[in-house]
N, C-alpha and C positions, 0 to 999 in steps of 0.2 A: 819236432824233436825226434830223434831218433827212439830206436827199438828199446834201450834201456835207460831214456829218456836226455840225453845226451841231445845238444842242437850238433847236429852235423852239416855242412855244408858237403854236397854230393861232390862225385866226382863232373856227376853233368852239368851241374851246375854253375863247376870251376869249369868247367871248359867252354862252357857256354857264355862264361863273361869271359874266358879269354880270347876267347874268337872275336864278342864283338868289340874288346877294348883294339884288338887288329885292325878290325877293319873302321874303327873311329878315326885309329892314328893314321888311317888310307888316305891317300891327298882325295879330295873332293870328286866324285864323280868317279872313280878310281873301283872296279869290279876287280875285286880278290878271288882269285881260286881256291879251292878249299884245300887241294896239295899243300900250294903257299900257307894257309892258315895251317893244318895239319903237324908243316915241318918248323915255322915259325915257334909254334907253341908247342910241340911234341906232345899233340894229343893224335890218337888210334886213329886214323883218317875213316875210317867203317862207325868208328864210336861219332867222328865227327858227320860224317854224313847226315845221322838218325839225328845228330842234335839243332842242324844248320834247316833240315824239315822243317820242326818246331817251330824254330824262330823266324822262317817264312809264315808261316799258317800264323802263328800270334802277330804277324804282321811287325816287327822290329827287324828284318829285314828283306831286301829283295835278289833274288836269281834271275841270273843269266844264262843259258846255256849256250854256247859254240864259242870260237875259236879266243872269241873277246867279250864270253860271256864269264862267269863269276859271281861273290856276293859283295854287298854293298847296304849299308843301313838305310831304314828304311822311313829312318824320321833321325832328327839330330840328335849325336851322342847328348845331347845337354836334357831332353828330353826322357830318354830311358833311364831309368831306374835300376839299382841292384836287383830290390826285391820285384820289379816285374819280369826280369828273366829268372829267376826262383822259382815264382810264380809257375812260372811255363814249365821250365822243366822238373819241377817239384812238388806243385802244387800249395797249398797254403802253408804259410813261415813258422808255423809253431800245431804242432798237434799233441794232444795227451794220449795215447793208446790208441791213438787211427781216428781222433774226435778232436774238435775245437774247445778250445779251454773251457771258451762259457757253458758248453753242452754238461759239465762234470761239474757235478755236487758231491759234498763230502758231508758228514758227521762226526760229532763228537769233536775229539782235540785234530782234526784234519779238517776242521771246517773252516778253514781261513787257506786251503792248499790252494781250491780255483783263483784266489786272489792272487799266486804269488804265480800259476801257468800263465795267468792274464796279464799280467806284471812282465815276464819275461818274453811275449808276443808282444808285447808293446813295445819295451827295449831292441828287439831286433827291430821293428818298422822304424822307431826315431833311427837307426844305422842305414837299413837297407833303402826304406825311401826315401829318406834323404838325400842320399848319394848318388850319384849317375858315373853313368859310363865317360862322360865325359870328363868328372870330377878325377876320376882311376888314369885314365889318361893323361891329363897334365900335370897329377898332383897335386890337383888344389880341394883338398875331401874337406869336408863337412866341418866346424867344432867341433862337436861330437866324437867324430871321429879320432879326431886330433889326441882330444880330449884322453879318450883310452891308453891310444899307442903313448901316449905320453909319460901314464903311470908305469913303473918297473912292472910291476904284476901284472899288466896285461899280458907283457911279454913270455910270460913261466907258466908252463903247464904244471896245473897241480893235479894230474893223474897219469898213471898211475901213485898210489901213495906209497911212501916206502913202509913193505912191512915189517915186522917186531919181528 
């Protein structure tokens, strides 16, 4: 959760699942350059660099270097997960003030709040691991998923609220 408790999906995060949804839809065996990724996706090629590390090192994908070198995933899109590239570049899916839900205890009329941080770590995992990169690619996501987009209000941001 973010700083004022907000779930935020980062910006590294968004470009870290759109790089590897690139290079899923890559024909097989197929080493993308990170330019290609880059201007594909109109992410900062400097921001993508630092992020394409990452996902070497957490082993979702692998580097080439010279003239037909490039990246290329590193296990099959059906395989990775939303929330494992999160993971990576995020670190864990829900935090209360920089701590893990269960870590926070309340009192008095807030004593039922860790249920509802624990509640909403759990709602993002039934989305994010559920889903794979491979799902994002063809379009074929989860129930779940479905499920949401399908309500009007998923669609509506309700914040800002309008003031009096």
């Amino acid at each position: 959760m973010g700083q004022d408790g907000e779930v935020q999906i980062s910006a590294r995060a968004d470009y870290a699942l759109r790089a590897l949804c690139l290079l899923a839809a890559a024909p097989e065996q197929c080493a993308v350059k990170a330019d290609e990724i880059a201007a594909a996706q109109d992410i900062p090629r400097t921001f993508l660099d630092g992020i394409l590390v990452e996902l070497r090192r957490a082993g979702l994908i692998e580097s080439r270097r010279g003239r037909d070198g490039g990246h290329r995933l590193a296990r099959p899109a059906y395989a990775i997960s939303l929330a494992d590239v999160i993971r990576v570049t995020d670190g864990p899916l829900a935090l209360v003030r920089g701590q893990r839900p269960e870590n926070h205890t309340y009192g008095g009329a807030a004593r039922h709040l860790q249920d509802v941080w624990v509640a909403v770590r759990a709602s993002l995992r039934e989305i994010l691991e559920l889903t794979t990169v491979a799902q994002v690619v063809t379009g074929d996501l989860p129930d779940p998923v479905l499920n949401y987009t399908r309500q009007d209000r998923s669609w509506q941001s309700v914040w800002p609220t309008e003031s009096r």
